[in-house]
Structure formats: C-alpha cells, structure tokens
C-alpha positions, 0 to 999 in steps of 0.5 A, spaced: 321 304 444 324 297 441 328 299 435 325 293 432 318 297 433 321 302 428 321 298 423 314 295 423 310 297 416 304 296 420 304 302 424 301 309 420 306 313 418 305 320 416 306 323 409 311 329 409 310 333 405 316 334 401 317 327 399 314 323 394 313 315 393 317 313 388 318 306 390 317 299 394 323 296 399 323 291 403 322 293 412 322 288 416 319 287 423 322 282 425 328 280 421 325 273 420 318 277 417 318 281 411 313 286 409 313 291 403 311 298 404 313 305 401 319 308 402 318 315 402 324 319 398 325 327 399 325 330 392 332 331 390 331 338 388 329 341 395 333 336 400 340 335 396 342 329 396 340 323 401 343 318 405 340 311 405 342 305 409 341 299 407 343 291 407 343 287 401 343 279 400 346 279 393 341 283 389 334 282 394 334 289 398 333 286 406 331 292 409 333 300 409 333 307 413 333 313 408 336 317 413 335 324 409 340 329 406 349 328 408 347 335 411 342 332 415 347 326 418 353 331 418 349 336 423 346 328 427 354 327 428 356 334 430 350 333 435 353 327 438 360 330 438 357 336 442 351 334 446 354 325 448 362 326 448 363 332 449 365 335 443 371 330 442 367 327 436 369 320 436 371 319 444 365 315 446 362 312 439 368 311 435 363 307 430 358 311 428 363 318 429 369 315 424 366 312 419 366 316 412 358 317 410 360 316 402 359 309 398 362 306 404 359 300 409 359 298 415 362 290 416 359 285 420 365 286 424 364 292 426 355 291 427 356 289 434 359 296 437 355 301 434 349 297 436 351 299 443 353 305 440 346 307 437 343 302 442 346 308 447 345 315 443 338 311 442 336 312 450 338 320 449 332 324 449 336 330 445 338 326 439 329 325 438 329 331 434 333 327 429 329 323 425 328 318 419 324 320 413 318 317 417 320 321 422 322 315 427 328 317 432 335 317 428 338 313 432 333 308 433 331 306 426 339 305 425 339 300 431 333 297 428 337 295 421 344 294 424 339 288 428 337 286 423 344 287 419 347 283 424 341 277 424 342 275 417 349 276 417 350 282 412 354 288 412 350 296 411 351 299 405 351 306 405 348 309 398 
C-alpha cells in the first residue's frame, strides 16, 4: 500500500472504542489536496499520554499521525531493534531509533533518510501490528507525513 494512501480521509475508518472525537485536523491525500476530518484521540485516562506527529505551517496544522501512547512507540522501536537490526537499536534506521520521542522535531534535513528508513520498515510485515489511531500501519502512516513534510518544506513536531 502507498504511504500517501493512508492518508486519504475518504476511506472509512472505524470507531475505536477507547477513543473519542475531540477535535478537526487537516489530513491530506496528496499534499496539494487538503481534506478535513476527525482526528480520533485516546482518552487520556486509559491510554496515558499520546504522541502526536505533526507538521505546521506557522499556526495552520498541515497534517498529523496520532501515533498513540510514548509507551506504544517505545515498544514499535523496541520492536525494530529486535526484529530489523538485530537488537543493535540504531544500526540500520539511525533516524528514526536515535531520535528522543519528547517535544522535539525532525528537521527537514533529516526527512530524506528516515523516509527511506520508514519506506523500509513499511515493507516489513512484523512491523503491521503497529498501528496509528486509525489503525493503519506505523510505519506507513509515518512515511506518508514524512512525504508530505518533505513537500512543503517543513519540519515534524513531536507533541
């Protein structure tokens, strides 16, 4: 599946059951098409607290991954250090293993690799069982917005 198919708000996506509704961002299909739909948060008192990958243009949010809880991603890496570098964490996706998951952001520099990083561990099917809230692949859903982030010239945020 493309990675920029995952972000096509046209496609139904289901209703968790531990989520809610709580607010709109801005998901693109195609970077130069926006598209509006909900963005499904879990509730904080039963999920901890979420990361959420995004990209800003000033104040207007482009696009974003809520990627679930900093547990959820802990344990995506800890499965890509054991299961695609051989439990060197790092050794082969340096990007996306030696980036702290707090308030930080990955500069546009940087989008170029770790699109080849995500684009890789994407084709892996092990990693499917890591999912976004909307419950489409980790790895692809992030190499959709790092597209997307690398089209408009932008920097991820991590929040």
């Amino acid at each position: 599946m493309e990675a920029s198919a995952l972000l096509d708000p046209a496609k139904p996506t289901g209703v968790r059951p531990d989520a809610v509704t709580d607010e709109y961002v801005v998901l693109i299909k195609a970077c130069s098409t926006l598209h509006l739909t909900h963005r499904i948060r879990p509730r904080r008192c039963e999920a901890g607290m979420s990361l959420y990958l995004c990209i800003f243009d000033g104040a207007t949010e482009i696009a974003g991954v809520e990627v679930g809880s900093y547990a959820d991603f802990g344990e995506f890496r800890d499965a890509v250090a054991g299961e695609a570098e051989g439990g060197v964490s790092g050794s082969r996706f340096p990007t996306l293993m030696h980036h702290p998951d707090d308030d930080g952001r990955w500069e546009v520099a940087e989008l170029p690799r770790l699109a080849e990083e995500l684009h890789t561990l994407g084709s892996m099917t092990t990693l499917a069982r890591f999912v976004d809230s909307e419950d489409r692949p980790l790895a692809l859903a992030l190499a959709g917005l790092v597209t997307c982030a690398q089209e408009h010239g932008l920097p991820i945020l991590f929040q």
